[in-house]
N, C-alpha and C positions, 0 to 999 in steps of 0.2 A: 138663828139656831134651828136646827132638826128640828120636827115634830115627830112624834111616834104613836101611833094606835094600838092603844092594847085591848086585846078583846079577851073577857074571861071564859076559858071555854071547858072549864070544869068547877064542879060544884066546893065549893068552902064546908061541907055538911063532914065530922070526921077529920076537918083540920086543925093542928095545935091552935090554940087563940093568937099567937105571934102572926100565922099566917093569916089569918082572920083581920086583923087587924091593920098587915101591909095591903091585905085588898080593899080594905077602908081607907086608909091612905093616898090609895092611887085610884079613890074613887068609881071602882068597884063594886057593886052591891048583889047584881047575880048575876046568873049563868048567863051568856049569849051578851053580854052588857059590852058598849067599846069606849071607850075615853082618849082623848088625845096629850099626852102631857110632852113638855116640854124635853130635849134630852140633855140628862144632866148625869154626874156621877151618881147624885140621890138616887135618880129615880133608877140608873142602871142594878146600883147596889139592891132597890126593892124588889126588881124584874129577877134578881137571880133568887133572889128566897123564894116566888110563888111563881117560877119555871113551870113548873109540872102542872098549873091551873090556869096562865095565859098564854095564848100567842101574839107577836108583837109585830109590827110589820110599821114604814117610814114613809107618811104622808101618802098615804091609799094603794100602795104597792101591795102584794100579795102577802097573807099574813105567814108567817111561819111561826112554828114553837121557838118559844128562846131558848130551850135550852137544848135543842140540836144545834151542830158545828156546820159554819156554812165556809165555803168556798176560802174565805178568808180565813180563818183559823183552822183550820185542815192539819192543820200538824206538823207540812211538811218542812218546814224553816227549822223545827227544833232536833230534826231527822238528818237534815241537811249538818250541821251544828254537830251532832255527833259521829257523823262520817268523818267531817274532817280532824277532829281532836283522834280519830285511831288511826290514821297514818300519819 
């Protein structure tokens, strides 16, 4: 399976306690901190709640934020998709 590095690169200080507690989860504790966990639905579903505090990146590849659109979800299939339904 994938592995994934997530690095917390914003402070939990001012976050709901839900969020607080998905960065404990995914063993998180502070700012600058990086963890590696396994890729799974779980762990996807916990990356999309605390988007805005980590960036994630796939066995030592460049990190990016998760919740910018990269290359692969770009949009254009669902653009495509509605072209062809109006003619």
């Amino acid at each position: 399976m994938t592995r994934l590095v997530i690095r917390q690169h914003r402070s939990s200080i001012g976050e709901k306690i839900a969020a607080r507690r998905t960065l404990e989860a995914l063993g998180l504790r502070r700012t600058g901190q990086s963890v590696e966990q396994t890729d799974s639905q779980a762990v996807r579903g916990m990356l999309r709640k605390v988007a805005h505090l980590v960036e994630v990146s796939e066995d030592g590849a460049s990190p990016e934020k998760s919740g910018e659109p990269t290359a692969r979800g770009s949009g254009t299939v669902g653009q495509s998709v509605r072209a062809e339904k109006s003619t």
